[in-house]
C-alpha positions as CSV (number, residue, x, y, z in Angstrom):
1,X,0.0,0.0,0.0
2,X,3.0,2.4,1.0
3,X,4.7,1.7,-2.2
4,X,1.3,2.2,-4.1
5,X,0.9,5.8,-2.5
6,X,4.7,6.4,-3.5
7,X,4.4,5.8,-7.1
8,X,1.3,7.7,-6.9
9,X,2.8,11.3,-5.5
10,X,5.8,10.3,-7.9
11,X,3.4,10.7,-10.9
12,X,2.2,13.6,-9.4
13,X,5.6,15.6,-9.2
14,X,6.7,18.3,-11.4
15,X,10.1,18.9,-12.3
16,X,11.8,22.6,-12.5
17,X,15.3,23.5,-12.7
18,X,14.2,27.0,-11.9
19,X,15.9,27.1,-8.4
20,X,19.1,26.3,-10.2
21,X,18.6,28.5,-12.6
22,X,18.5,31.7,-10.2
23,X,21.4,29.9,-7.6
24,X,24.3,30.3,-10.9
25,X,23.0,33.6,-12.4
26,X,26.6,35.8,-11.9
27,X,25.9,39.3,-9.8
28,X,24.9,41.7,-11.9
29,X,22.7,45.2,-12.0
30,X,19.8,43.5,-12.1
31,X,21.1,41.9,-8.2
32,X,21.9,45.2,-7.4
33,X,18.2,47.1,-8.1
34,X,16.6,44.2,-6.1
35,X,18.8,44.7,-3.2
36,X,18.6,48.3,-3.3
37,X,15.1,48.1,-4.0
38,X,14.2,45.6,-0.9
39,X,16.9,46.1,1.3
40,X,16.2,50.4,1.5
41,X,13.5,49.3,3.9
42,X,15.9,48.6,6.9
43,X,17.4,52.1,6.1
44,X,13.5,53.4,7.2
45,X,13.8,50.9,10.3
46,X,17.0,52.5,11.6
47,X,15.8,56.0,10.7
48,X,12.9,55.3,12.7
49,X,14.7,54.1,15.7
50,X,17.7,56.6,15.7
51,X,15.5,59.5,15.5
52,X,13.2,58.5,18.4
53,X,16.6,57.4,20.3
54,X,18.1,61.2,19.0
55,X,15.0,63.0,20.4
56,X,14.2,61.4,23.5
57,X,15.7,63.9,25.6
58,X,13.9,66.5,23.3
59,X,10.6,65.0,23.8
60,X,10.6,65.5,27.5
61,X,11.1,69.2,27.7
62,X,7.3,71.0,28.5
63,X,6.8,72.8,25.6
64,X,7.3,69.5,23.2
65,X,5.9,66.1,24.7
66,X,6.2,66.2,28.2
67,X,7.5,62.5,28.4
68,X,8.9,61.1,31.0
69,X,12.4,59.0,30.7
70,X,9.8,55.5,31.7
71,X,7.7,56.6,28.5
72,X,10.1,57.1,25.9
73,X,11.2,53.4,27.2
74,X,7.3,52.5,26.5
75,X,6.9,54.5,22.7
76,X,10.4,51.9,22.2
77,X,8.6,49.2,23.2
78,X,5.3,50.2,21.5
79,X,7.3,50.1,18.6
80,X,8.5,46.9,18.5
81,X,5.2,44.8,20.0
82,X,3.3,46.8,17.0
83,X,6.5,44.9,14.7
84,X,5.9,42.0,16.2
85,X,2.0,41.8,15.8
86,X,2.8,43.1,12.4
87,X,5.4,40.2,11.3
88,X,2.9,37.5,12.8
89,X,-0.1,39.0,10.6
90,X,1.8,39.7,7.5
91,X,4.1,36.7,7.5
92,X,1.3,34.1,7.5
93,X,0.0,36.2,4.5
94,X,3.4,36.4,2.6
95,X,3.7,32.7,2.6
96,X,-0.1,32.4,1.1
97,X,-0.2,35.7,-0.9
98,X,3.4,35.7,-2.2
99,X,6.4,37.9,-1.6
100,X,5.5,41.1,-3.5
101,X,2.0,41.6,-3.0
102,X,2.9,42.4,1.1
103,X,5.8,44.3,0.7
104,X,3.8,46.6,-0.9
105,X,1.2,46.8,1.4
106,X,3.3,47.1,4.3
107,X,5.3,49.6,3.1
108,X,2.6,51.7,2.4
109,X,1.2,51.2,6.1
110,X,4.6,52.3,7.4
111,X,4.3,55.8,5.3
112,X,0.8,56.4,6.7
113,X,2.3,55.7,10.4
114,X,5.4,57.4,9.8
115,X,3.5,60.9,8.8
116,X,1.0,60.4,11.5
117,X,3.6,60.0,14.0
118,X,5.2,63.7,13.1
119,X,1.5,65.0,14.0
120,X,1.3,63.9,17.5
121,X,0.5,65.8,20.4
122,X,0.7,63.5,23.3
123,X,1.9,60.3,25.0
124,X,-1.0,58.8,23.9
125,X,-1.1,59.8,20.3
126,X,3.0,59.6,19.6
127,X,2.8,56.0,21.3
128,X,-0.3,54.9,19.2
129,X,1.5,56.3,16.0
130,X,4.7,54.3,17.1
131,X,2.7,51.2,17.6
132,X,1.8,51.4,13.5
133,X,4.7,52.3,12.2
134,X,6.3,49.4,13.9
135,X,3.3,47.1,12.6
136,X,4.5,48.3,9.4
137,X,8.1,47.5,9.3
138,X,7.3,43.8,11.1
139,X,5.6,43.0,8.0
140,X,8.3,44.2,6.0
141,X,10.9,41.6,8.0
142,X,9.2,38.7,6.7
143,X,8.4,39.2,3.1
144,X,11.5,41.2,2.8
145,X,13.7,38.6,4.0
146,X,12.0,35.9,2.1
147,X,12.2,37.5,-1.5
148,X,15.8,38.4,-0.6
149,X,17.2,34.9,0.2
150,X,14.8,33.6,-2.9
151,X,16.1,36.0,-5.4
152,X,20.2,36.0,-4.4
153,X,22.4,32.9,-5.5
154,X,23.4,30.8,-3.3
155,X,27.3,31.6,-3.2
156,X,26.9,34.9,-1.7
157,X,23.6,34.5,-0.1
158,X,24.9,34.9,3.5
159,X,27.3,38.4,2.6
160,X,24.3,39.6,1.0
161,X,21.2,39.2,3.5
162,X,24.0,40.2,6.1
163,X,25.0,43.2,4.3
164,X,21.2,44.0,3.6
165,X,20.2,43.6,7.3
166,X,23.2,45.9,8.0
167,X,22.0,49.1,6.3
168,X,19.5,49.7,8.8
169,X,22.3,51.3,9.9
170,X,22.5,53.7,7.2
171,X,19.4,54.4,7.9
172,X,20.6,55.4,11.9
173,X,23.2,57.6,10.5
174,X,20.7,59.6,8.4
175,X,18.5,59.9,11.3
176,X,21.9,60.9,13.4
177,X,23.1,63.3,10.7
178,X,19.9,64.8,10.5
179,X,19.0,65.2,14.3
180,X,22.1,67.2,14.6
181,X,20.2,70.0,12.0
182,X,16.5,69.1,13.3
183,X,17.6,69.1,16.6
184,X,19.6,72.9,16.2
185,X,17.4,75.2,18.4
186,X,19.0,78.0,15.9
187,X,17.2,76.3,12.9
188,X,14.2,74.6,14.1
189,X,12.2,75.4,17.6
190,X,12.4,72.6,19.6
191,X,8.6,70.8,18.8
192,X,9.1,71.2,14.7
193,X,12.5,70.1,14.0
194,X,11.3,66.1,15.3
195,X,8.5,66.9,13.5
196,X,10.0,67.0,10.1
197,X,12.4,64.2,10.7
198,X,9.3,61.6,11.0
199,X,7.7,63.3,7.9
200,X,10.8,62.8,6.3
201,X,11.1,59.4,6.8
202,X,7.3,59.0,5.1
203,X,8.7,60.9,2.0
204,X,11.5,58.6,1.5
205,X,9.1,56.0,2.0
206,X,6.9,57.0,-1.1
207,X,10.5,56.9,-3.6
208,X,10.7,53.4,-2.1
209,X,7.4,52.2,-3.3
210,X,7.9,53.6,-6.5
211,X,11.1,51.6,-6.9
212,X,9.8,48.1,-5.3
213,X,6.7,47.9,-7.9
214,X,9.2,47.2,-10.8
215,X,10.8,44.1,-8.4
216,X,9.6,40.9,-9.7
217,X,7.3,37.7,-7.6
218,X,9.4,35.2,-6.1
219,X,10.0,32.3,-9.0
220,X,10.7,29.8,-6.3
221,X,7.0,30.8,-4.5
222,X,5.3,31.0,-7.7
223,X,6.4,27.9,-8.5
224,X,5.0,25.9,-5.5
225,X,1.8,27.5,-5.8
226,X,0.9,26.1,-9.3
227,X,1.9,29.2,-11.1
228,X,4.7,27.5,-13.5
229,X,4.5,29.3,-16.6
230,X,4.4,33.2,-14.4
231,X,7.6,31.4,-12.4
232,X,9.2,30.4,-15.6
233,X,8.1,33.6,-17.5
234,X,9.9,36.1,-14.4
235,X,13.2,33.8,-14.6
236,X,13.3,34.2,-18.3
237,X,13.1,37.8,-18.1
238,X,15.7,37.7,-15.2
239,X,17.8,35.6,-17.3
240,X,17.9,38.0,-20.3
241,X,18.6,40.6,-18.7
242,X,21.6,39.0,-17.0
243,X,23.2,37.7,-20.3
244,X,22.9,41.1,-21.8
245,X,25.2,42.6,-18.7
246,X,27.4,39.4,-18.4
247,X,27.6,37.5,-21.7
248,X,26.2,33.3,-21.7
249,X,25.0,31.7,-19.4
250,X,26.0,28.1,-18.2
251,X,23.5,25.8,-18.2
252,X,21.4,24.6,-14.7
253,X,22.8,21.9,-13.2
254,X,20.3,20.2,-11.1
255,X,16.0,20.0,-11.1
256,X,13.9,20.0,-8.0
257,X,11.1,17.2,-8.0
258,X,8.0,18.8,-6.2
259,X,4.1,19.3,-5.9
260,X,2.0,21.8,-6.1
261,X,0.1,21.7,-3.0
262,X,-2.1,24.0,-0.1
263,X,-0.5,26.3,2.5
264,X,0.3,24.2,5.3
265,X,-2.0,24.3,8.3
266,X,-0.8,25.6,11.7
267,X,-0.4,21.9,12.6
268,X,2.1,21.0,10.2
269,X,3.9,24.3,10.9
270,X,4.2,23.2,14.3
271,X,5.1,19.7,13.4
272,X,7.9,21.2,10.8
273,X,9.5,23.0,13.7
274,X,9.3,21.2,17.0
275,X,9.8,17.3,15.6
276,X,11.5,17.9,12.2
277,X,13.9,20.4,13.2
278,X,14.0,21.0,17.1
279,X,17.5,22.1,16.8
280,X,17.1,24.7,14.3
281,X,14.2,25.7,16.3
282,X,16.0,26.0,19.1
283,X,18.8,27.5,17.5
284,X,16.8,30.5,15.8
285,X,14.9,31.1,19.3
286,X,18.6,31.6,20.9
287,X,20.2,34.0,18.2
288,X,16.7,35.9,18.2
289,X,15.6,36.7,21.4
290,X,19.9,37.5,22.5
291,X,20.3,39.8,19.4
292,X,16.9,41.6,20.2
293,X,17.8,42.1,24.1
294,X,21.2,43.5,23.1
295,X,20.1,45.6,20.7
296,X,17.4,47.1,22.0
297,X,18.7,47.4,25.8
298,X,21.1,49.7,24.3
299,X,19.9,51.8,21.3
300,X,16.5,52.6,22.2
301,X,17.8,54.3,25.5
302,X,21.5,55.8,24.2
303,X,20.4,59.3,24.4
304,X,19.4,59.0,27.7
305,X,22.9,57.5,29.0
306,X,24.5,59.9,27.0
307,X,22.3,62.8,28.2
308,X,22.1,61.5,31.7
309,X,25.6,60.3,32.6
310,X,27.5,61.6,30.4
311,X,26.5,65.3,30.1
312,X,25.7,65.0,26.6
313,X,23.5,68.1,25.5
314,X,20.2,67.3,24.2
315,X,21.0,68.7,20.5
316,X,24.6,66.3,20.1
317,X,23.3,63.0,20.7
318,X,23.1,62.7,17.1
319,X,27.4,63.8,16.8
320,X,27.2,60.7,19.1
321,X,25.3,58.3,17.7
322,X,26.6,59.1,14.2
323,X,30.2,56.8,14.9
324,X,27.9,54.1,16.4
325,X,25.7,53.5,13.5
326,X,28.8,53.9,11.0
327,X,30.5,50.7,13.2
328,X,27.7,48.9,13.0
329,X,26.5,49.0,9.2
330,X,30.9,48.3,8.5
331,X,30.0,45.1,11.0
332,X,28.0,43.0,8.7
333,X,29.6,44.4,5.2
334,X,33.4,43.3,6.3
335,X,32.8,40.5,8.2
336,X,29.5,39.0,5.9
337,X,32.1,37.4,3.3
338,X,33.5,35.1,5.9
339,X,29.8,33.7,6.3
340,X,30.1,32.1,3.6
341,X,33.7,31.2,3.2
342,X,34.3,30.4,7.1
343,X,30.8,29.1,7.4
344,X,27.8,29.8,9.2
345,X,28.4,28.1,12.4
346,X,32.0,29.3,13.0
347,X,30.8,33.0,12.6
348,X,28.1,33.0,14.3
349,X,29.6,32.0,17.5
350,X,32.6,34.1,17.2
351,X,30.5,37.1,16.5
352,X,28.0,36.3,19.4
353,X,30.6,35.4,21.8
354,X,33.0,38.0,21.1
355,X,30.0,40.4,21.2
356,X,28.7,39.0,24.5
357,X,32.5,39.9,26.0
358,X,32.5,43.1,24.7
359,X,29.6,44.2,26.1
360,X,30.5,43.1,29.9
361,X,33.6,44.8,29.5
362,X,32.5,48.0,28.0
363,X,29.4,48.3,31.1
364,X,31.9,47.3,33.8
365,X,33.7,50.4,32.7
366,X,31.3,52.6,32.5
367,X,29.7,51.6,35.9
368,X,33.6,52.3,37.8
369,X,33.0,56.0,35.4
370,X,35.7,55.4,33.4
371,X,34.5,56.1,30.3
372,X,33.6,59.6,29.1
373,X,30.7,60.3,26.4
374,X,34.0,59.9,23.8
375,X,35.7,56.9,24.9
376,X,31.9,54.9,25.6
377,X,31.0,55.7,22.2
378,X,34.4,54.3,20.9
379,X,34.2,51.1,22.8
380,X,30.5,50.6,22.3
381,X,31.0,51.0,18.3
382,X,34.0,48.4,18.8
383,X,31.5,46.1,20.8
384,X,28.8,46.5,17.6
385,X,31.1,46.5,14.8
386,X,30.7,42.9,15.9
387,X,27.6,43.0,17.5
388,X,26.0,44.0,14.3
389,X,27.3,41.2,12.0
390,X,25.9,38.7,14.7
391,X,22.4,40.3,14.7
392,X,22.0,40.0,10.8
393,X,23.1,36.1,10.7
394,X,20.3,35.7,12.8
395,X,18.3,36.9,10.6
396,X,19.7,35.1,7.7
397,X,19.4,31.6,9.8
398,X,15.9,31.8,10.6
399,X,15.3,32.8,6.4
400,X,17.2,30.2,5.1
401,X,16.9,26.8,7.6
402,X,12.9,26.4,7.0
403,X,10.9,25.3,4.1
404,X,9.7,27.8,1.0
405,X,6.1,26.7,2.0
406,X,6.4,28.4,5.3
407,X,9.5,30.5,5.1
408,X,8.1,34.0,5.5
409,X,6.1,32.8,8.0
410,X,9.0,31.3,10.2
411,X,10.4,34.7,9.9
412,X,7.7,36.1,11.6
413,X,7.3,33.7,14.4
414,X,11.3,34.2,15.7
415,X,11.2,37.8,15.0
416,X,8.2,38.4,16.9
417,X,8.6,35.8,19.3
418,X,12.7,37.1,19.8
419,X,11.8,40.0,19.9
420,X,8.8,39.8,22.0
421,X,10.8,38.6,24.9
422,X,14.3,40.7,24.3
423,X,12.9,43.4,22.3
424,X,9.6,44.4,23.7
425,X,10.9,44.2,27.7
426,X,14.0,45.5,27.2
427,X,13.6,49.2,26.4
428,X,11.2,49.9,29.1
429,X,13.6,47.9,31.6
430,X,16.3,49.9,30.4
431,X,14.0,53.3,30.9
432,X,13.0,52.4,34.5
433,X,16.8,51.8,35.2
434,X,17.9,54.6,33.8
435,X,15.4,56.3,36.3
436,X,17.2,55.2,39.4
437,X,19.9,57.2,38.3
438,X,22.4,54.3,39.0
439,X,25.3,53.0,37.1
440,X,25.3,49.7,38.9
441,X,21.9,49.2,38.2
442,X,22.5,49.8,34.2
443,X,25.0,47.7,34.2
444,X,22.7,45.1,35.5
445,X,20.9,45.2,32.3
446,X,24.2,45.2,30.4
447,X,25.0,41.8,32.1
448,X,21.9,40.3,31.2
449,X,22.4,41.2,27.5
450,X,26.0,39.8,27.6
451,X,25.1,36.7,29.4
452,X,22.4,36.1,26.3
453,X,24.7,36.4,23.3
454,X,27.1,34.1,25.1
455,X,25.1,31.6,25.7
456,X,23.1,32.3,22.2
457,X,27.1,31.3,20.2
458,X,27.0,28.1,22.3
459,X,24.3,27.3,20.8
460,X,25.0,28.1,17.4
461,X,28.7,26.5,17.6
462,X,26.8,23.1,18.8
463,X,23.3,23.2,16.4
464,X,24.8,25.9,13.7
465,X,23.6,24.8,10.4
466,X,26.2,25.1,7.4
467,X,24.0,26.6,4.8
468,X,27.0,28.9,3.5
469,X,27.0,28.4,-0.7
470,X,23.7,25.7,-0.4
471,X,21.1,25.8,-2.4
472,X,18.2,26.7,-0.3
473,X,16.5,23.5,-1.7
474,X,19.7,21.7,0.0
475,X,19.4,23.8,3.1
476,X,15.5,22.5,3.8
477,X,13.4,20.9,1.2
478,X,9.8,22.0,0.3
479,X,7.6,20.7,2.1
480,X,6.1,19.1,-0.8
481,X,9.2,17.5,-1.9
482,X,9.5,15.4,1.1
483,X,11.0,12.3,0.6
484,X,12.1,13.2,-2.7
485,X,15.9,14.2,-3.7
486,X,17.3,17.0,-6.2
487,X,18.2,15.0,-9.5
488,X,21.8,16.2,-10.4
């Protein structure tokens, strides 16, 4: 009977060399629009962050916001539960509605949010606004992430997502550079210069959409949802345009023996995850919820330590936060070629661990005051040069370890579930700590964040997965071609 059911599903496959097809296209232009095109939405995401992290201190004078230091810790945290409600909702729909169709949407949600937010008028409003514009960019996380790694070839898959998830940093430099002229109380009064910045950030949001329309479907999700001919239409196209830029291509090497077949039900999902691949699971709940605890602890409070401990005025946090954000986009773009040279695992854990041992020596200093606003900004963009390279390969792991069928959604569960428990808790912790006006007691919080990332590159040197130069096919198989191998 078993062996009648196999022959049966046999006759039901289809073949497609399609996946090989994309994995041996050579970089080209047509690589670099989708990456500019896609990846431009992390540059909103650290635009967003830095300029609320910039104008904290601004937002709690009386004639602006009137927030207190334990509220600007809540619009943070706003922020980032509205992402992760956002990644759960738009996630499941990514992996049923395709790649394209929701990061348009979500894009569009975050303008709206982003040009409410420079309208607000109180706590209430600026934290509702916040909670949108984060819904916005959680969406973005999973159908960004997922057209990325389906699009890229395989050989430079892990420098690219890395290097993509790193210019969210560009996008904190931006929002640095241009606090420092928003923030000028000889150009702007204090409650417009904020203002503009958030406007701003829905303006660039519009060139963005006009770009993304022209980026195509995923082939690979097209072709798992019955749509051959559009999946074989959108490769030749992509194909052409290659050999025009880099001469013949050589021929695909390998077809992928599937079956069209329904989204999977939650059950499946489950199954997938916690009896398929426990480790993986495991792994990509480690690397998530340490990276979002670090991250967050520190950046969405920065002004405030700088402001607070280290006598920053309110209008330089930006001269401060400039270096920082520079360190950290140079993190993922100079290290993300050993990813996949090295390998995953190896990386991973030396860019967790190291971070992890950074991050207890640089709060140790600064609780014994030895650090001034210079020398903590030096050692903290030291800490996230690494930090930052670790943060985007957790990214890439979760995107590339699952199957197609529910790879956006798998996205969305460790980036809302990581950053549920490190992301959401950590900026209002960090606010209330702040408060006490204690250096031990921040340095509590930077202990916790070190202890995380440490044990997080355990992890990934025991359970690391070496997807580096892997077809993703190789890395997990569709769902519907279980049981089935890759004809070479």
């Amino acid at each position: 009977m078993k062996a009648a059911t196999a022959v049966a599903r046999a006759q039901q496959l289809n073949h497609s060399d399609i996946p090989s097809r994309l994995d041996r296209l050579p970089w080209s232009g047509w690589h670099w629009r989708v990456v500019i095109a896609l990846g431009i939405a992390w540059m909103l995401d650290g635009l967003e962050v830095t300029l609320v992290g910039s104008v904290g201190a601004i937002l709690e004078r009386p004639d602006t916001l009137n927030l207190s230091a334990a509220q600007i810790g809540w619009t943070g945290s706003a922020y980032v539960g509205g992402a992760v409600i956002g990644a759960l909702y738009f996630g499941r729909l990514a992996d049923r509605l395709g790649r394209k169709r929701l990061f348009l949407v979500t894009l569009g949600l975050y303008l709206v949010a982003a040009l409410a937010t420079a309208f607000s008028f109180d706590f209430p409003t600026f934290v509702l606004c916040r909670l949108f514009t984060g819904f916005g960019i959680g969406g973005e996380y999973a159908a960004i992430n997922s057209a990325i790694d389906e699009l890229i070839p395989a050989r430079v898959r892990g420098r690219v997502n890395l290097a993509i998830n790193g210019s969210f940093w560009l996008g904190a430099a931006l929002g640095a550079g241009l606090s420092l002229v928003l923030l000028d109380p000889r150009l702007f009064a204090s409650d417009v210069g904020w203002r503009i910045g958030f406007g701003l950030g829905a303006l660039l949001a519009v060139a963005i959409l006009l770009v993304r329309r022209n980026v195509p479907e995923s082939p690979r999700w097209l072709l798992l949802h019955d749509r051959i001919a559009e999946a074989e239409y959108e490769v030749a196209r992509i194909e052409s345009i290659v050999e025009r830029q880099r001469g013949r291509l050589d021929p695909p090497d390998s077809t992928l023996a599937f079956a069209s077949r329904a989204q999977p039900s939650l059950r499946e999902i489950a199954h997938t995850l916690l009896r398929r691949y426990p480790t993986r699971t495991l792994l990509g709940l480690a690397l998530m919820v340490s990276q979002a605890f670090f991250y967050n602890a520190i950046f969405f409070t920065y002004a405030l330590v700088l402001t607070r401990f280290q006598g920053v005025p309110d209008s330089q946090v930006g001269r401060y936060i400039f270096p920082f954000a520079v360190a950290n986009f140079l993190g993922p773009v100079v290290l993300g070629p050993l990813f996949d040279r090295v390998g995953r695992r190896k990386m991973i854990a030396l860019t967790y661990g190291l971070s992890g041992v950074g991050l207890a020596a640089t709060g140790y200093a600064f609780m014994q005051g030895w650090l001034d606003a210079p020398m903590q900004t030096l050692c903290w963009s030291l800490v996230f040069f690494l930090a930052s390279a670790a943060a985007s390969s957790a990214y890439l792991t979760v995107s590339e370890v699952f199957p197609l069928e529910m790879r956006a959604l798998c996205i969305s569960i460790f980036y809302a579930v990581g950053t549920g428990v490190g992301g959401f808790a950590a900026p209002a912790v960090f606010g209330m700590l702040i408060e006490t006006g204690s250096r031990a007691s921040v340095f509590v919080g930077y202990a916790i964040g070190s202890v995380l990332v440490i044990a997080a590159a355990s992890i990934a040197l025991r359970y690391g997965v070496d997807a580096e130069r892997k077809s993703l096919e190789d890395v997990a198989m569709p769902l519907s071609s279980e049981g089935f191998d890759k004809n070479n």
